[in-house]
C-alpha positions as CSV (number, residue, x, y, z in Angstrom):
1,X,120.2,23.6,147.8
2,X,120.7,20.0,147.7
3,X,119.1,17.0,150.3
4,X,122.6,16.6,151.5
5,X,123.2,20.1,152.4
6,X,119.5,20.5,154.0
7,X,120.4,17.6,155.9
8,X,123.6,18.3,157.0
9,X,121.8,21.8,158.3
10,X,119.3,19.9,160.3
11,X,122.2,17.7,162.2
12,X,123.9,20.7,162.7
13,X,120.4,22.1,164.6
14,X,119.6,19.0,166.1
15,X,123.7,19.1,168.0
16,X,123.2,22.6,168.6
17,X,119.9,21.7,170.3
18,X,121.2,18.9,172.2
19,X,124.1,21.1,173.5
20,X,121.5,23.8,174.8
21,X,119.7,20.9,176.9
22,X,123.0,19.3,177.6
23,X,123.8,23.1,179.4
24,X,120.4,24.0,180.7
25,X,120.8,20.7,182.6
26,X,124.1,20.9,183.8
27,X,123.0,24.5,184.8
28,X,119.8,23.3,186.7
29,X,121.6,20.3,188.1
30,X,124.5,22.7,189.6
31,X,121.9,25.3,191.2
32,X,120.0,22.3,192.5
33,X,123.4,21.3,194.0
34,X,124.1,24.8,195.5
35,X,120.9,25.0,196.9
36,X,120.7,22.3,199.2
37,X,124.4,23.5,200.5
38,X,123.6,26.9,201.3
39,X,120.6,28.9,203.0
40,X,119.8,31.1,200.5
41,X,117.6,30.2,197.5
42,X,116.1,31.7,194.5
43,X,112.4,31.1,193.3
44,X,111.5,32.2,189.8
45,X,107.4,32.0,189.2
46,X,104.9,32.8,187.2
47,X,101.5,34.4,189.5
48,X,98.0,34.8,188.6
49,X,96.2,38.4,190.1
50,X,92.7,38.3,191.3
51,X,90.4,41.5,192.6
52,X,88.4,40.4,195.0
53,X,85.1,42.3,193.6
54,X,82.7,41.5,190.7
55,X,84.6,41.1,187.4
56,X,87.4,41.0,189.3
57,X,89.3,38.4,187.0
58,X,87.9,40.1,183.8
59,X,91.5,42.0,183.1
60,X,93.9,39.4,184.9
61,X,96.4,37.7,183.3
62,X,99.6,36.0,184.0
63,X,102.6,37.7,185.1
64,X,106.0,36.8,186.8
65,X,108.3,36.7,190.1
66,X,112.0,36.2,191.0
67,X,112.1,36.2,195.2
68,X,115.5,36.0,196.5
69,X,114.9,33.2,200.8
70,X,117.2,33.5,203.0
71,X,116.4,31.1,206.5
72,X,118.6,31.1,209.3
73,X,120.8,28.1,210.4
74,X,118.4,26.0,213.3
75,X,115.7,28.6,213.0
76,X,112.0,28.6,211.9
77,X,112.6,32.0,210.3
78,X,113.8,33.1,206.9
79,X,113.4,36.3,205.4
80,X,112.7,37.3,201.7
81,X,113.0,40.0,198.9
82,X,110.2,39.5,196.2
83,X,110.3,41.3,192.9
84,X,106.9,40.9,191.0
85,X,105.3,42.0,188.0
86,X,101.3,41.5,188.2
87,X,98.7,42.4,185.6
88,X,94.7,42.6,187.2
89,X,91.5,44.0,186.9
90,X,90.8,47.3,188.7
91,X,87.1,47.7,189.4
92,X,85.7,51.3,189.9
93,X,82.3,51.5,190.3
94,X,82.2,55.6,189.5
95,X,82.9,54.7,185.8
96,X,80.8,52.8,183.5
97,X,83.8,51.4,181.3
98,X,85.2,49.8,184.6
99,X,87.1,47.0,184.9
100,X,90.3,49.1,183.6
101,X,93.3,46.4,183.6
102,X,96.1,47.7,186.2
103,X,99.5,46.9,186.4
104,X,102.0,47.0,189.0
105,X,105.7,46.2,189.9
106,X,105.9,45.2,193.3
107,X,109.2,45.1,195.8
108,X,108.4,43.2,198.6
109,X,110.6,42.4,201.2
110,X,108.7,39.8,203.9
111,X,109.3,37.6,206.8
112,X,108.4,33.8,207.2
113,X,108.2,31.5,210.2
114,X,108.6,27.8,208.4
115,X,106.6,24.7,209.6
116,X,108.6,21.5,208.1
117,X,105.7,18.9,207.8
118,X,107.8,16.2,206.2
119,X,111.6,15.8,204.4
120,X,109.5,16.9,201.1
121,X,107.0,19.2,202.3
122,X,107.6,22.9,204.2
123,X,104.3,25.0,205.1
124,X,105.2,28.7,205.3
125,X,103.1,31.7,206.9
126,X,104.2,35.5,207.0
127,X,104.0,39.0,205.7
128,X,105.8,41.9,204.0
129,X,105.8,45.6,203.6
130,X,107.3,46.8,200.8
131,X,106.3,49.4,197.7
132,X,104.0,48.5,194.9
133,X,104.5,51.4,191.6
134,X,100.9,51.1,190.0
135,X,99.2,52.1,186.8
136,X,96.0,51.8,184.6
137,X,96.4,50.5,180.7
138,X,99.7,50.2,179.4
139,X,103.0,50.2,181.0
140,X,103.8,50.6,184.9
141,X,106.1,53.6,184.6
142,X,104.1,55.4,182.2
143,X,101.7,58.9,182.8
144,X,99.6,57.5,185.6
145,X,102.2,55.9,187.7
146,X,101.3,56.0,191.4
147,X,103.3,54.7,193.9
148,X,102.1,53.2,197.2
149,X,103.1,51.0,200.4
150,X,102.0,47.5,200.4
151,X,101.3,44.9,203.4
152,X,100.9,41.9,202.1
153,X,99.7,38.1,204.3
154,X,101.0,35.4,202.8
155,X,101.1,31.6,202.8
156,X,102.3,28.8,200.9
157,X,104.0,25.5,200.8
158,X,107.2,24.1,198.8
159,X,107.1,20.6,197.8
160,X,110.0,18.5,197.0
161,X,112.4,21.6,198.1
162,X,111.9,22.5,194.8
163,X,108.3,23.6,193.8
164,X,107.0,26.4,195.4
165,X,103.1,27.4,195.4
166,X,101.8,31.1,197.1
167,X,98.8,32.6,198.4
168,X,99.3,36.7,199.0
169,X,97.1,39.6,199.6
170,X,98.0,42.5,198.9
171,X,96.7,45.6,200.6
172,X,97.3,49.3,199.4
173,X,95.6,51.7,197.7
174,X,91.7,50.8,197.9
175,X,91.7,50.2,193.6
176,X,94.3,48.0,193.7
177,X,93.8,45.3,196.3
178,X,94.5,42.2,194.7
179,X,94.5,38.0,196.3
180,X,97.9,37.0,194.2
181,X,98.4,33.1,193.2
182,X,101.9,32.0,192.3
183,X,103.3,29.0,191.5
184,X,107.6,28.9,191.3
185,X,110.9,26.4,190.9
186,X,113.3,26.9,193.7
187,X,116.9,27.1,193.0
């Protein structure tokens, strides 16, 4: 192929491009729009597992979280529906191969009381009870799959009305107690 036609190719790429930010900003600009004119929001995030025991991080890795906030009009509450995919160490002292790494989808509906500190900054404190499906090694829904209830503390604080960062502890099944850090973009 000729210079010409490589760079006609790479002008094509480069409008392409330029219309996929053009959209993903139009798109972010919009939700940003519809989210300061109605009371419910959307958080998308990524969150970091811990076990609380010794080599407790050793199997942890990053996973992700879409949480659907809905707070009432001239009230402190709001209530939530977290979805939440977490990837952590489980630590079992009865086997000598332990950590295993565990993995768990989580549906967490929760309940906030909101403590506005500022126009930019909200501090949060709450909890949820919800169901957590949990398995060793690969997969969630694979042989191994237990399912148990969760009740899960949290706290956190949103910045900006945009940035959201979470502190959660989850409490189920002895093996799979986990501290859960997340960090999210409000829409």
């Amino acid at each position: 192929s000729s210079p010409r036609a490589a760079a006609m190719a790479c002008s094509r790429r480069d409008i392409n491009m330029k219309k996929f930010y053009l959209l993903f900003v139009g798109l972010a600009l919009q939700a940003n729009l519809w989210a300061q004119e109605h009371p419910f929001r959307i958080e998308l995030g990524l969150n970091y597992p811990i076990t609380l025991r010794a080599m407790g991080m050793k199997e942890s890795h990053i996973g992700m979280y879409v949480e659907g906030k809905y707070r009432f009009n001239e009230s402190p509450l709001r209530v939530n529906l977290k979805l939440s995919y977490e990837s952590y160490s489980i630590v079992q002292k009865q086997y000598a191969n332990s950590p295993f790494n565990g993995r768990s989808l989580v549906v967490l509906p929760s309940l906030h009381y909101c403590f506005p500190l500022s126009q930019k900054m909200l501090f949060y404190a709450g909890a949820g009870a919800g169901v957590t499906f949990d398995n060793q090694g690969r997969g969630v829904f694979n042989e191994g799959e237990r399912t148990h209830f969760l009740c899960a503390p949290q706290a956190g604080i949103e910045l900006f009305k945009h940035l959201g960062v979470t502190a959660q502890y989850s409490i189920t099944q002895k093996d799979f107690n986990r501290l859960v850090l997340g960090i999210g973009y409000i829409f």
